[in-house]
mmJSON file of the N, C-alpha and C atoms, coordinates in Angstrom:
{"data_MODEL":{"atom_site":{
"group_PDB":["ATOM","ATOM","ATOM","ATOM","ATOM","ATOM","ATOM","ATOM","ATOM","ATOM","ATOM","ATOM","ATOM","ATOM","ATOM","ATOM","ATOM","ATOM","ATOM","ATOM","ATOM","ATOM","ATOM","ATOM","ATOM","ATOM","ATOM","ATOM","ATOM","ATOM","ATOM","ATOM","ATOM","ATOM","ATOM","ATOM","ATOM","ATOM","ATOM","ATOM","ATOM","ATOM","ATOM","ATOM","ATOM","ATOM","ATOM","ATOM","ATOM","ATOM","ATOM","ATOM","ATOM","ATOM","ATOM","ATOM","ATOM","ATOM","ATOM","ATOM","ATOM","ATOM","ATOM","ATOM","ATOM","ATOM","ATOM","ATOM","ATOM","ATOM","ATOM","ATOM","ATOM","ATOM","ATOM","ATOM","ATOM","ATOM","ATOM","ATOM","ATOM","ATOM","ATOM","ATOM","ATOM","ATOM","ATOM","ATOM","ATOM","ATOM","ATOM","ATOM","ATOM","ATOM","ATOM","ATOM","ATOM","ATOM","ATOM","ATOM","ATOM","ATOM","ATOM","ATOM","ATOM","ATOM","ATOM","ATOM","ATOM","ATOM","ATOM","ATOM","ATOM","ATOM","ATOM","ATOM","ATOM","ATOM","ATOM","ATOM","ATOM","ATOM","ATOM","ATOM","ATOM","ATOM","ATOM","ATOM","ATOM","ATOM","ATOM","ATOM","ATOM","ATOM","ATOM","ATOM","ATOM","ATOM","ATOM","ATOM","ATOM","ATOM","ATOM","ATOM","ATOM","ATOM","ATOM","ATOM","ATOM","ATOM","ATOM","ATOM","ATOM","ATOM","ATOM","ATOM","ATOM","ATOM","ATOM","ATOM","ATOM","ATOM","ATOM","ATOM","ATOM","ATOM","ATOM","ATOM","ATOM","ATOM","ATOM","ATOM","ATOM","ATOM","ATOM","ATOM","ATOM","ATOM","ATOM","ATOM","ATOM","ATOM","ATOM","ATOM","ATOM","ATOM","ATOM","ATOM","ATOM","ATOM","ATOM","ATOM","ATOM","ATOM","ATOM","ATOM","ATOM","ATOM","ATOM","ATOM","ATOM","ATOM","ATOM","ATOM","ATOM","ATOM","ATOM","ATOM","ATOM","ATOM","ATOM","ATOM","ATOM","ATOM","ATOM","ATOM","ATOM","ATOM","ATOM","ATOM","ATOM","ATOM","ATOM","ATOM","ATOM","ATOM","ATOM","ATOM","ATOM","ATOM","ATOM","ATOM","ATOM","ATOM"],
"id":[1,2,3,4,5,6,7,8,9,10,11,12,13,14,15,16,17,18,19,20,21,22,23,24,25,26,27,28,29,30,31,32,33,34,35,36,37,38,39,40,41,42,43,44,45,46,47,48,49,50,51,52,53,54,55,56,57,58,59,60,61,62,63,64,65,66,67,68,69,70,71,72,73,74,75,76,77,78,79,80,81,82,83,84,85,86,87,88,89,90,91,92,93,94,95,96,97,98,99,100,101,102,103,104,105,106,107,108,109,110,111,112,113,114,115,116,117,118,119,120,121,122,123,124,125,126,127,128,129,130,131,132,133,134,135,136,137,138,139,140,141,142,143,144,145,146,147,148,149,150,151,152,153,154,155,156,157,158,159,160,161,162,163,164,165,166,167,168,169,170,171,172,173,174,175,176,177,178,179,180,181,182,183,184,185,186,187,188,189,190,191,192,193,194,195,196,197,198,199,200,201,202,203,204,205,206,207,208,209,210,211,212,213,214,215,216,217,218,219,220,221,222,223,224,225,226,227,228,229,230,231,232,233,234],
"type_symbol":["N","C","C","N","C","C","N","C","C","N","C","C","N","C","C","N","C","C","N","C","C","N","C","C","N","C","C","N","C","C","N","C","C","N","C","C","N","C","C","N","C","C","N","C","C","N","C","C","N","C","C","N","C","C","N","C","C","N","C","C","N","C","C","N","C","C","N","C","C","N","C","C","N","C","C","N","C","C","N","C","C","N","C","C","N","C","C","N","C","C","N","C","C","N","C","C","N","C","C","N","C","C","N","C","C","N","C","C","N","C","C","N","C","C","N","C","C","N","C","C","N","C","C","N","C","C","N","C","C","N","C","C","N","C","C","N","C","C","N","C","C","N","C","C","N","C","C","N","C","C","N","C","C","N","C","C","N","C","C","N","C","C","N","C","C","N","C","C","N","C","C","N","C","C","N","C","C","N","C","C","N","C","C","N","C","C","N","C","C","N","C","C","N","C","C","N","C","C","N","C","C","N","C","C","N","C","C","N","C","C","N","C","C","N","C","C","N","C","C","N","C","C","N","C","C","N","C","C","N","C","C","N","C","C"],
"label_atom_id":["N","CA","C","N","CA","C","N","CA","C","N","CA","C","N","CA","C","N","CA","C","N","CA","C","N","CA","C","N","CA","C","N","CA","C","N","CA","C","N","CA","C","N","CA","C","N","CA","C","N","CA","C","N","CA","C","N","CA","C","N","CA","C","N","CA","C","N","CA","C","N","CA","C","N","CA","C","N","CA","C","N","CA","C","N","CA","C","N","CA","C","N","CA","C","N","CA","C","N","CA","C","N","CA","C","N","CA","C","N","CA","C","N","CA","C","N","CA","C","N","CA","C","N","CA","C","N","CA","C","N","CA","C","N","CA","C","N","CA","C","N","CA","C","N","CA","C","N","CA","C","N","CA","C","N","CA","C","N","CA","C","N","CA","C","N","CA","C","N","CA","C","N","CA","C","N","CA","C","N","CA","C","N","CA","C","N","CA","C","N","CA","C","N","CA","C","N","CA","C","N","CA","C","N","CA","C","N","CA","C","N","CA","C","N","CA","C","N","CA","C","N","CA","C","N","CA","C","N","CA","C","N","CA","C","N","CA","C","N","CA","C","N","CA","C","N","CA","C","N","CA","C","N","CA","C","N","CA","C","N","CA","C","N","CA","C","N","CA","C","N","CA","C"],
"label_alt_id":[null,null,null,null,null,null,null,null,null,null,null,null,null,null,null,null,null,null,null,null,null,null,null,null,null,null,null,null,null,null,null,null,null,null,null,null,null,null,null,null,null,null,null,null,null,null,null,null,null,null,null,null,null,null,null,null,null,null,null,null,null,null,null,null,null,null,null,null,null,null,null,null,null,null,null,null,null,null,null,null,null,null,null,null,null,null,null,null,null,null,null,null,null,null,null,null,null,null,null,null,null,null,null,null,null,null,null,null,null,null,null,null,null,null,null,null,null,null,null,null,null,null,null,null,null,null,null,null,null,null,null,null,null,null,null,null,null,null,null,null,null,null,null,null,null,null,null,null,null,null,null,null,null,null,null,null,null,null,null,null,null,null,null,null,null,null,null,null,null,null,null,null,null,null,null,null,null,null,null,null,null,null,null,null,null,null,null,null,null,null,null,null,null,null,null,null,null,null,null,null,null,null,null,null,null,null,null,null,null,null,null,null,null,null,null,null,null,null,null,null,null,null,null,null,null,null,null,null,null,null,null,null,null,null],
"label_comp_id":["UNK","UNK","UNK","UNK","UNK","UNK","UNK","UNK","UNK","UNK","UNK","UNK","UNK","UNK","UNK","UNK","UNK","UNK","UNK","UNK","UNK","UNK","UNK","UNK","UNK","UNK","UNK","UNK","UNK","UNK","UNK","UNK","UNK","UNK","UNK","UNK","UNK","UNK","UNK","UNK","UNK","UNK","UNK","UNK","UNK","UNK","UNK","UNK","UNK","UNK","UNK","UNK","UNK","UNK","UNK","UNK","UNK","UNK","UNK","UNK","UNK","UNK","UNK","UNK","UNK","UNK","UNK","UNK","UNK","UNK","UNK","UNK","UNK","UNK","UNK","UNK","UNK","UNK","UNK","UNK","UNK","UNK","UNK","UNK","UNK","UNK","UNK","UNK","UNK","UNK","UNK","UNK","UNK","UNK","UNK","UNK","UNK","UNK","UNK","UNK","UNK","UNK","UNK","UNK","UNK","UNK","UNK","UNK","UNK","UNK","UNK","UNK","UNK","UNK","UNK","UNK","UNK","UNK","UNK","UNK","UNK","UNK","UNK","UNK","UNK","UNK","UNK","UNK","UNK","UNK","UNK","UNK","UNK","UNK","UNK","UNK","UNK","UNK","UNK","UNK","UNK","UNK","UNK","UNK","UNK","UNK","UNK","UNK","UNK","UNK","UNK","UNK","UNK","UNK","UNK","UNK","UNK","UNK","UNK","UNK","UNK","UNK","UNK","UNK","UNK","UNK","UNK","UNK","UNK","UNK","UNK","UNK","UNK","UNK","UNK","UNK","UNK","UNK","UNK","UNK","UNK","UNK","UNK","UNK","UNK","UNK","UNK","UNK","UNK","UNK","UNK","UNK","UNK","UNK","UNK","UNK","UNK","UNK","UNK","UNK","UNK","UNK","UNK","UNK","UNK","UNK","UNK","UNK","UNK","UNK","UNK","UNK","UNK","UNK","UNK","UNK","UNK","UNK","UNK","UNK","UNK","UNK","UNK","UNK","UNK","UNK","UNK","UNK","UNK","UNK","UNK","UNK","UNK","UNK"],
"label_asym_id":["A","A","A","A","A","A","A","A","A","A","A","A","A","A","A","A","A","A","A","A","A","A","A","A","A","A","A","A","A","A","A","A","A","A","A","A","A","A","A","A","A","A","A","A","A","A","A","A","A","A","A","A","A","A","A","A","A","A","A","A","A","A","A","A","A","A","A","A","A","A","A","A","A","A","A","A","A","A","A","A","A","A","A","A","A","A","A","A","A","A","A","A","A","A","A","A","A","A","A","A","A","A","A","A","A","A","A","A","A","A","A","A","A","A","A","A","A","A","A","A","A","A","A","A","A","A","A","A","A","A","A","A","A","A","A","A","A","A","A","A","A","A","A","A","A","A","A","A","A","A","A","A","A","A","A","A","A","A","A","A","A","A","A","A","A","A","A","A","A","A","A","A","A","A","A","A","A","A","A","A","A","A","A","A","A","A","A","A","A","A","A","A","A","A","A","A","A","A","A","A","A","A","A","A","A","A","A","A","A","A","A","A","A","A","A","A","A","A","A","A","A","A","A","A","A","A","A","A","A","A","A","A","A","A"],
"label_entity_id":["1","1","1","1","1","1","1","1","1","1","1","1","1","1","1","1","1","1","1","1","1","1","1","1","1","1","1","1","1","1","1","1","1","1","1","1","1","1","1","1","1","1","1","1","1","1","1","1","1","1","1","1","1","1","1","1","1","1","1","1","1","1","1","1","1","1","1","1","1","1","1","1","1","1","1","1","1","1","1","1","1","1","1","1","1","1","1","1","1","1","1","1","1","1","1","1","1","1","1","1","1","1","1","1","1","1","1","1","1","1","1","1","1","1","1","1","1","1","1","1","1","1","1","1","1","1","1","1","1","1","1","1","1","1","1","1","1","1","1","1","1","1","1","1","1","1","1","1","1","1","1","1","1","1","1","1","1","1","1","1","1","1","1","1","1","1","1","1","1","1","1","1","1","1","1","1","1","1","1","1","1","1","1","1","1","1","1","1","1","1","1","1","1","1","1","1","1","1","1","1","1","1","1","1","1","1","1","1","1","1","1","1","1","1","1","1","1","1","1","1","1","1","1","1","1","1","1","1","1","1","1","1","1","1"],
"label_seq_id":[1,1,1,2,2,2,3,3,3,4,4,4,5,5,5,6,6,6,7,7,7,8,8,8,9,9,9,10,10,10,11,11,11,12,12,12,13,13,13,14,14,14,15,15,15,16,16,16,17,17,17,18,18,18,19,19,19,20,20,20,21,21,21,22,22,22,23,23,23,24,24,24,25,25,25,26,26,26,27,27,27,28,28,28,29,29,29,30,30,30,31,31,31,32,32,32,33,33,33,34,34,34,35,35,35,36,36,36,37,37,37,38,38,38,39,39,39,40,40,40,41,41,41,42,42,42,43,43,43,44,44,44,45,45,45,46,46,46,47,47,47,48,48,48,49,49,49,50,50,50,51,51,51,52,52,52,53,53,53,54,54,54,55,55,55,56,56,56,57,57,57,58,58,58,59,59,59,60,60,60,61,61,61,62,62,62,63,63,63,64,64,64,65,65,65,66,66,66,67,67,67,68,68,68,69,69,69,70,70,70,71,71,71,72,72,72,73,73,73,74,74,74,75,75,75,76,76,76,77,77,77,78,78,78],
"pdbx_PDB_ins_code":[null,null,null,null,null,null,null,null,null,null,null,null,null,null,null,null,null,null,null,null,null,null,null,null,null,null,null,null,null,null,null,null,null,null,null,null,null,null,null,null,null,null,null,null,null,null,null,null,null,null,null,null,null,null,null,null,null,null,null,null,null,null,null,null,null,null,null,null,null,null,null,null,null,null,null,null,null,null,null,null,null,null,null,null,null,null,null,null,null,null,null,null,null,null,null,null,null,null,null,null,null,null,null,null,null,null,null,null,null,null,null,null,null,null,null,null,null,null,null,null,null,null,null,null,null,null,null,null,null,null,null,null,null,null,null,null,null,null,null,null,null,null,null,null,null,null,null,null,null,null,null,null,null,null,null,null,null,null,null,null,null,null,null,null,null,null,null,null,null,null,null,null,null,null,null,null,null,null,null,null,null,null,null,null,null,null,null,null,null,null,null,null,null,null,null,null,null,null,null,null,null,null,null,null,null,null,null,null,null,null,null,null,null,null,null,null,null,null,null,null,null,null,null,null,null,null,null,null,null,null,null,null,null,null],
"Cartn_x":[0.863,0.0,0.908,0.867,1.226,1.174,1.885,1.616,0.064,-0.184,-0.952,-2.779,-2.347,-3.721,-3.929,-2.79,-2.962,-3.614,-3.422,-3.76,-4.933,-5.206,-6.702,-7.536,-6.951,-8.311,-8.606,-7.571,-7.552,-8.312,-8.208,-9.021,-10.484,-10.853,-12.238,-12.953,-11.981,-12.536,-12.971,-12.006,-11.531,-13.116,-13.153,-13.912,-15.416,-16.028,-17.31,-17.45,-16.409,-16.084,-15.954,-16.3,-15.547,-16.832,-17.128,-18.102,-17.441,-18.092,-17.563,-16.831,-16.421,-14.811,-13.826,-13.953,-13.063,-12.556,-13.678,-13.718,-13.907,-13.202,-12.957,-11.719,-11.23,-9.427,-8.652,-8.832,-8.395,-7.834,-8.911,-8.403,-7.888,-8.188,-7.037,-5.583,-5.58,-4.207,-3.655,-4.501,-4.139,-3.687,-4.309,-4.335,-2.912,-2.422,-1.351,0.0,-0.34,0.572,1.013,-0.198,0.404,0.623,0.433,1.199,2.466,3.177,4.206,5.183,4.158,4.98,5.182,4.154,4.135,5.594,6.181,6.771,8.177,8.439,9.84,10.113,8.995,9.521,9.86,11.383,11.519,12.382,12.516,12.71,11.904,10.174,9.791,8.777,8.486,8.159,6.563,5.964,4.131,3.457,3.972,3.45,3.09,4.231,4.836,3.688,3.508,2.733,1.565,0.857,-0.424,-0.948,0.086,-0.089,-0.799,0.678,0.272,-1.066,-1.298,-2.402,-3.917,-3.797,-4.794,-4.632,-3.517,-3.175,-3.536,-3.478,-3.784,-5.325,-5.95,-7.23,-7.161,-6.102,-5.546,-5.406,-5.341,-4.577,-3.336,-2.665,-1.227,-1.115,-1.524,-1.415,-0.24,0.852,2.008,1.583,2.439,2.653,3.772,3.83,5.097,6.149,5.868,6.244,6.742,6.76,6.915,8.073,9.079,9.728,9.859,9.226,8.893,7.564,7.034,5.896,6.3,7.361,8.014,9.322,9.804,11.297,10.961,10.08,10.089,9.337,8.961,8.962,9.83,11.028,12.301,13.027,13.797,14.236,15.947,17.385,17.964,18.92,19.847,20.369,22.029,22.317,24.046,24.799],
"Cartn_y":[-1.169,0.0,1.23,2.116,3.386,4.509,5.81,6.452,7.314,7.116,7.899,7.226,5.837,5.132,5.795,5.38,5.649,6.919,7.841,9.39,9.316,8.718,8.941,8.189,7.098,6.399,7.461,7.91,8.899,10.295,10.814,11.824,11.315,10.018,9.725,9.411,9.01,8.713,9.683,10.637,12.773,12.868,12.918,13.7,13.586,12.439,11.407,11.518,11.695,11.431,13.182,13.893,15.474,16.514,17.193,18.089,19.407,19.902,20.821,21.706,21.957,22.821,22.033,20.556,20.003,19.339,19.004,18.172,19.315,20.665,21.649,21.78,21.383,21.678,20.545,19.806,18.655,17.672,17.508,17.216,18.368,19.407,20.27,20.261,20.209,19.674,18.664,17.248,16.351,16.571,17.133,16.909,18.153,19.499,19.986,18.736,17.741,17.019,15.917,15.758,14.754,15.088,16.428,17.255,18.281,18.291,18.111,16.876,15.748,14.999,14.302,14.712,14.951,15.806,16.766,17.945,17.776,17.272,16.797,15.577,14.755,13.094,12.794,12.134,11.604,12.214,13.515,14.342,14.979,14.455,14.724,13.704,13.637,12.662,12.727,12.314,11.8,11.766,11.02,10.198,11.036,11.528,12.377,13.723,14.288,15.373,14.844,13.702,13.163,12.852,12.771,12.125,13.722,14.434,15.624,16.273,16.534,17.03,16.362,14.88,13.888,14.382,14.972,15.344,16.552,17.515,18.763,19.552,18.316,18.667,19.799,19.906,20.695,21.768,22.547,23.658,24.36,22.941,23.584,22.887,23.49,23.131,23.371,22.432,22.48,23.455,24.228,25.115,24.491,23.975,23.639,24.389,25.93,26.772,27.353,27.404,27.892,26.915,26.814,26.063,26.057,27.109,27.385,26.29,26.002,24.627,23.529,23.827,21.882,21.472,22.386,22.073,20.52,20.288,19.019,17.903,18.085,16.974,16.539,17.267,17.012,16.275,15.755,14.671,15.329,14.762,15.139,13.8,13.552,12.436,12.871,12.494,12.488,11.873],
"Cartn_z":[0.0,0.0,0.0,-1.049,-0.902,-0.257,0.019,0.984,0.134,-1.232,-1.506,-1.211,-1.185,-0.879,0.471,1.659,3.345,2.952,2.358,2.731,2.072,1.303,0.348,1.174,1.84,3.162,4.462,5.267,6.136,5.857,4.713,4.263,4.4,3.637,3.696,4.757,5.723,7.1,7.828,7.511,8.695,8.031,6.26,6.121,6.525,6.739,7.242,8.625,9.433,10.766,11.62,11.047,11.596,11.289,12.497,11.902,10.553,9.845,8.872,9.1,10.115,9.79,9.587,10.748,10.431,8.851,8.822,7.323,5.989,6.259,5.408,5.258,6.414,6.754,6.232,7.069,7.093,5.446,4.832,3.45,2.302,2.629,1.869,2.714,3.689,4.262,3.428,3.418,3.118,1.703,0.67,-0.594,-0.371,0.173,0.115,0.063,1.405,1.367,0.165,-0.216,-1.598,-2.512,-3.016,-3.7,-3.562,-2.249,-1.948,-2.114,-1.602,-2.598,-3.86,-4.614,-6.159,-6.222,-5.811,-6.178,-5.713,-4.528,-3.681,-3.765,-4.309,-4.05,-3.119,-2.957,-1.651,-0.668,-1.084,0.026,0.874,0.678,1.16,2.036,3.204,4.209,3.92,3.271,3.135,4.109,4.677,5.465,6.742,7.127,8.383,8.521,6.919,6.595,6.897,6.262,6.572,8.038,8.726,10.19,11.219,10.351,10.938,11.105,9.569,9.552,10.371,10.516,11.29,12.87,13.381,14.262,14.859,13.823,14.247,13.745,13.097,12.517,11.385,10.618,9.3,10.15,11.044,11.242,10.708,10.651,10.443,8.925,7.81,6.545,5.521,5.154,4.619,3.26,3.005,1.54,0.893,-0.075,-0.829,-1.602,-1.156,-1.677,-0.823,0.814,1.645,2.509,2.493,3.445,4.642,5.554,6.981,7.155,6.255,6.62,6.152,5.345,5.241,6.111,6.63,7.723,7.865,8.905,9.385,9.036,7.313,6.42,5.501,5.785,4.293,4.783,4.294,4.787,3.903,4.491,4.321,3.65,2.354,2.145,2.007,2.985,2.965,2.027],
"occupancy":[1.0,1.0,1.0,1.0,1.0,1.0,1.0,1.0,1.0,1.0,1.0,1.0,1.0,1.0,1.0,1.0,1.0,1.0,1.0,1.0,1.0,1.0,1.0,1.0,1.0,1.0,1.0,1.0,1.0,1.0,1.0,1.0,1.0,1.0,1.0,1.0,1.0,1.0,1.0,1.0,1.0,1.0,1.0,1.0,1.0,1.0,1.0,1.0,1.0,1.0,1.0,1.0,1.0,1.0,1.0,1.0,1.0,1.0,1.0,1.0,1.0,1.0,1.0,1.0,1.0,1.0,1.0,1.0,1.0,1.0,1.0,1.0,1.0,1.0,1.0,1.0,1.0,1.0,1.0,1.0,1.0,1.0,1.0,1.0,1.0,1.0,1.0,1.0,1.0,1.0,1.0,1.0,1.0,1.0,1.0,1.0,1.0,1.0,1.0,1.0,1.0,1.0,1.0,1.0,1.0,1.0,1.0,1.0,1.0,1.0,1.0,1.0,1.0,1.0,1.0,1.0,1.0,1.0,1.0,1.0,1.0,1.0,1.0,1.0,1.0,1.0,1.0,1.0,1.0,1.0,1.0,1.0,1.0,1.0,1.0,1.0,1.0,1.0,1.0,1.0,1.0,1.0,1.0,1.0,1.0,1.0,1.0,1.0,1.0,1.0,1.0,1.0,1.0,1.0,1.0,1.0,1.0,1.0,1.0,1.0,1.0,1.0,1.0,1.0,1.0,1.0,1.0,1.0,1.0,1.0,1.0,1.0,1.0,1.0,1.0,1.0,1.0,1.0,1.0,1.0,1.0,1.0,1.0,1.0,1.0,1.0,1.0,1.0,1.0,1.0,1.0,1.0,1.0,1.0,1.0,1.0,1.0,1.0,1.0,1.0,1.0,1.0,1.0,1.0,1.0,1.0,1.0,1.0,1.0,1.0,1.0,1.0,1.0,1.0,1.0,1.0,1.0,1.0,1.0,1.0,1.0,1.0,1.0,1.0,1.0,1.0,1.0,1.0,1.0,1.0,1.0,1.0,1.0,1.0],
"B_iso_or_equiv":[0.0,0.0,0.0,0.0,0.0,0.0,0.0,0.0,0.0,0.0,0.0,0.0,0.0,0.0,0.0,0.0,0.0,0.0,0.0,0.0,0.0,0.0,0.0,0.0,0.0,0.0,0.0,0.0,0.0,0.0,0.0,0.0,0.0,0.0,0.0,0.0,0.0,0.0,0.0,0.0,0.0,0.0,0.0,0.0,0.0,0.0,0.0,0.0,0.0,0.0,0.0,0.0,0.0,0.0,0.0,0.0,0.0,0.0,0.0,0.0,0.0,0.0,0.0,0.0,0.0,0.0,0.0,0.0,0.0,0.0,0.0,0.0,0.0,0.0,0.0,0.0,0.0,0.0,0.0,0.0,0.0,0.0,0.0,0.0,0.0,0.0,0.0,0.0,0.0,0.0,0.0,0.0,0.0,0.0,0.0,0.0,0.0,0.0,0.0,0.0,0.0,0.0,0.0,0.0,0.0,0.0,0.0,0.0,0.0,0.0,0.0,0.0,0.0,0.0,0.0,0.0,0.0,0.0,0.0,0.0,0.0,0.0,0.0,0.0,0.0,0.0,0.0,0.0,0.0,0.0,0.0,0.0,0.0,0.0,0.0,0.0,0.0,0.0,0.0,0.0,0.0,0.0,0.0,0.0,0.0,0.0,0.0,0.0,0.0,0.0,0.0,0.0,0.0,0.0,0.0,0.0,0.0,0.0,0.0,0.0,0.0,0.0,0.0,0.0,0.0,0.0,0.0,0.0,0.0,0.0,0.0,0.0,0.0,0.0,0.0,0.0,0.0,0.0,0.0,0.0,0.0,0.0,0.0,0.0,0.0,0.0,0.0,0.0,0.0,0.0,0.0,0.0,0.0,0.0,0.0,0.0,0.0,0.0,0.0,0.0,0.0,0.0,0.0,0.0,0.0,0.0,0.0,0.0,0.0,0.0,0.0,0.0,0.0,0.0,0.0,0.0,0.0,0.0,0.0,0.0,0.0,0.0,0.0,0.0,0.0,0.0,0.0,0.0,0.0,0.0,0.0,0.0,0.0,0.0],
"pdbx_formal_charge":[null,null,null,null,null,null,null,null,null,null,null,null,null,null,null,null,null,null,null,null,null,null,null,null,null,null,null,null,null,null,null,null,null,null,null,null,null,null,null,null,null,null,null,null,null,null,null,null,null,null,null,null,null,null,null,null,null,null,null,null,null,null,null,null,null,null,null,null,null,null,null,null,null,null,null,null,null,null,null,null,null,null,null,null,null,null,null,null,null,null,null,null,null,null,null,null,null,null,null,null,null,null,null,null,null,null,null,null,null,null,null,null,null,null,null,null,null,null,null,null,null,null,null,null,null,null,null,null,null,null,null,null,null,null,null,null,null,null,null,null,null,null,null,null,null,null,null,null,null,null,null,null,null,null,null,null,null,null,null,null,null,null,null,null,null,null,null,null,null,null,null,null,null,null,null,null,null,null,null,null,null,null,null,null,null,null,null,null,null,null,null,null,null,null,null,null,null,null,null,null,null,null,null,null,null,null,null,null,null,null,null,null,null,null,null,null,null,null,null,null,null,null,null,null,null,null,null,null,null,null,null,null,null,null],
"auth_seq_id":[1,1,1,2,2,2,3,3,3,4,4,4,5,5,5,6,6,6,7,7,7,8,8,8,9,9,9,10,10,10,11,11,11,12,12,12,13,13,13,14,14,14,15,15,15,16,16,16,17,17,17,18,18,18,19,19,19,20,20,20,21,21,21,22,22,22,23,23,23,24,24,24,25,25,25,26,26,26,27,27,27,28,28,28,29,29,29,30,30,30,31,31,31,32,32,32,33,33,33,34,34,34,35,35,35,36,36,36,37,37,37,38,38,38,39,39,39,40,40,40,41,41,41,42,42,42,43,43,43,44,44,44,45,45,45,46,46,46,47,47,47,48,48,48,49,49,49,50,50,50,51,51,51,52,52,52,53,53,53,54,54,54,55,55,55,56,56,56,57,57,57,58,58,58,59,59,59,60,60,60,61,61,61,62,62,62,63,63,63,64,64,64,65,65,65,66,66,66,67,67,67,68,68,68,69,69,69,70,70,70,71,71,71,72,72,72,73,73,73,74,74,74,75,75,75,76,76,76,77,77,77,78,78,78],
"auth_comp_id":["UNK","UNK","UNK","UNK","UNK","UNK","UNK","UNK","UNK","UNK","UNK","UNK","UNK","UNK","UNK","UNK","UNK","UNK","UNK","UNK","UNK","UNK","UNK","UNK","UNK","UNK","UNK","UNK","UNK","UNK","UNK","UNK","UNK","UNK","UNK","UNK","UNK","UNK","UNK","UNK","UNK","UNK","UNK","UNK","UNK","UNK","UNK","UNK","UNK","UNK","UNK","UNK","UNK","UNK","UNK","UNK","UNK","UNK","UNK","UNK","UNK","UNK","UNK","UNK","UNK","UNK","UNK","UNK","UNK","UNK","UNK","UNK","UNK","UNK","UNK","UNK","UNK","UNK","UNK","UNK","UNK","UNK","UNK","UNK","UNK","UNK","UNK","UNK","UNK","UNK","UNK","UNK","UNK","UNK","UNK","UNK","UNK","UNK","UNK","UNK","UNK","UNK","UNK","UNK","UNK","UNK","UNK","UNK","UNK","UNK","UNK","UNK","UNK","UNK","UNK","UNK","UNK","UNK","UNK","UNK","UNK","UNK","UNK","UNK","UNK","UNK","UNK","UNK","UNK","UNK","UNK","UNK","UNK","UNK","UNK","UNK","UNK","UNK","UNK","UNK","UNK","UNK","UNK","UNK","UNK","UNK","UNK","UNK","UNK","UNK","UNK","UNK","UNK","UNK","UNK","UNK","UNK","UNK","UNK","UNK","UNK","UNK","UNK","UNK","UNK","UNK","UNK","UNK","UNK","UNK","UNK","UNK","UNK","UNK","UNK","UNK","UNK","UNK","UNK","UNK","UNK","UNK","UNK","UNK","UNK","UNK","UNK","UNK","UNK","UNK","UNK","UNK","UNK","UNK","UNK","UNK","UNK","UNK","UNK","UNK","UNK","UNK","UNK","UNK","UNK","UNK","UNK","UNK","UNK","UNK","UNK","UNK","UNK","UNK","UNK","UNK","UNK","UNK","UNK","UNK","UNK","UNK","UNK","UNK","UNK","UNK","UNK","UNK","UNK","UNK","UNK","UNK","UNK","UNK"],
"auth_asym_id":["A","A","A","A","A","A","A","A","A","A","A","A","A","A","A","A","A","A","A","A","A","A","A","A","A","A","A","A","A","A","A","A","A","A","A","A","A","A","A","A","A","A","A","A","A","A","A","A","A","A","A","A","A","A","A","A","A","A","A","A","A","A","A","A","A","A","A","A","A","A","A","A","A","A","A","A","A","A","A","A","A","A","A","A","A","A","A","A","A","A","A","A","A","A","A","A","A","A","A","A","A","A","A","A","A","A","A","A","A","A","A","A","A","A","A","A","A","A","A","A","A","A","A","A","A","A","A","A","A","A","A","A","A","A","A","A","A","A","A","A","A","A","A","A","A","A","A","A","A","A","A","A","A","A","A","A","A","A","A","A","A","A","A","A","A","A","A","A","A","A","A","A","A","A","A","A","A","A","A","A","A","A","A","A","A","A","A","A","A","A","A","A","A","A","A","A","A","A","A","A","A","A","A","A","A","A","A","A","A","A","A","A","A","A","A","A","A","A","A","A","A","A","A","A","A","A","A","A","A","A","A","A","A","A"],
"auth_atom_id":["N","CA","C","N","CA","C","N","CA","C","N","CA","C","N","CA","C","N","CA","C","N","CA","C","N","CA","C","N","CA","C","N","CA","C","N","CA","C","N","CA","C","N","CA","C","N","CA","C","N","CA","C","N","CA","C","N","CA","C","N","CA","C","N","CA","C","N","CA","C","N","CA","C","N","CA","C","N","CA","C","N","CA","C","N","CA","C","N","CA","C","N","CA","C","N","CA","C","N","CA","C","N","CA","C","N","CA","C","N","CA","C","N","CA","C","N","CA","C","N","CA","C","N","CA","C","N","CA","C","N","CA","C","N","CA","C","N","CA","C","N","CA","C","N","CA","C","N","CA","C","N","CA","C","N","CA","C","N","CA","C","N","CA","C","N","CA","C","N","CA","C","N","CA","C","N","CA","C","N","CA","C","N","CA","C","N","CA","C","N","CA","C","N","CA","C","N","CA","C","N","CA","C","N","CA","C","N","CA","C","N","CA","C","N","CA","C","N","CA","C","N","CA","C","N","CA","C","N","CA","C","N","CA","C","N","CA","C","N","CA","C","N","CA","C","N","CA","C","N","CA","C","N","CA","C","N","CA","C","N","CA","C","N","CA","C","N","CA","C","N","CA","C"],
"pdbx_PDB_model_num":[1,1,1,1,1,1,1,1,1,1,1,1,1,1,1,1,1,1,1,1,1,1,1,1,1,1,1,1,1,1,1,1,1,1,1,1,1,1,1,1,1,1,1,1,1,1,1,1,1,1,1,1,1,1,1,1,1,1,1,1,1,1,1,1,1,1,1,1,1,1,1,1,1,1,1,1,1,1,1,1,1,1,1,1,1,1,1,1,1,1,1,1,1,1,1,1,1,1,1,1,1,1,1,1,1,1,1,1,1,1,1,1,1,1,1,1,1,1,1,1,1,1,1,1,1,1,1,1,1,1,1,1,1,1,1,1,1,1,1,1,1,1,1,1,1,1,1,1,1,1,1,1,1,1,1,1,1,1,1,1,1,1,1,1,1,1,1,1,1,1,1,1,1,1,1,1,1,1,1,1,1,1,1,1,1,1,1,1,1,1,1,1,1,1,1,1,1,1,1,1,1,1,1,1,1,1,1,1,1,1,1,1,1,1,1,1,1,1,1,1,1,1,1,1,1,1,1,1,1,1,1,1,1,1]
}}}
């Protein structure tokens, strides 16, 4: 299973499961994150982003354009 299935089940669950703010936030979070990693590949952590956002009820929504919201999804390869 891919990280893009995990995030496409988790979205459907947030979104069924959350009264409407939540389930306003929450999968545009999600969908930021898988298009971050559409964009970074595997410098960028999916998963980590997806968790987040399940975590914080999309509050804190990654910009992929913004690197002050991806610090602690990049991943670094020596």
């Amino acid at each position: 299973m891919n990280i893009f299935s995990v995030i496409l089940i988790l979205s459907f669950i947030l979104f069924y499961g959350c009264d409407t703010t939540e389930a306003d936030s929450v999968p545009v979070c999600i969908r930021n994150c898988v298009q971050c990693k559409q964009m970074l590949g595997v410098y960028f952590q999916g998963r980590a982003c997806g968790d987040s956002c399940v975590v914080s009820n999309g509050r804190e929504v990654p910009d992929c354009n913004n690197p002050r919201t991806l610090g602690v999804f990049l991943k670094r390869f020596l």
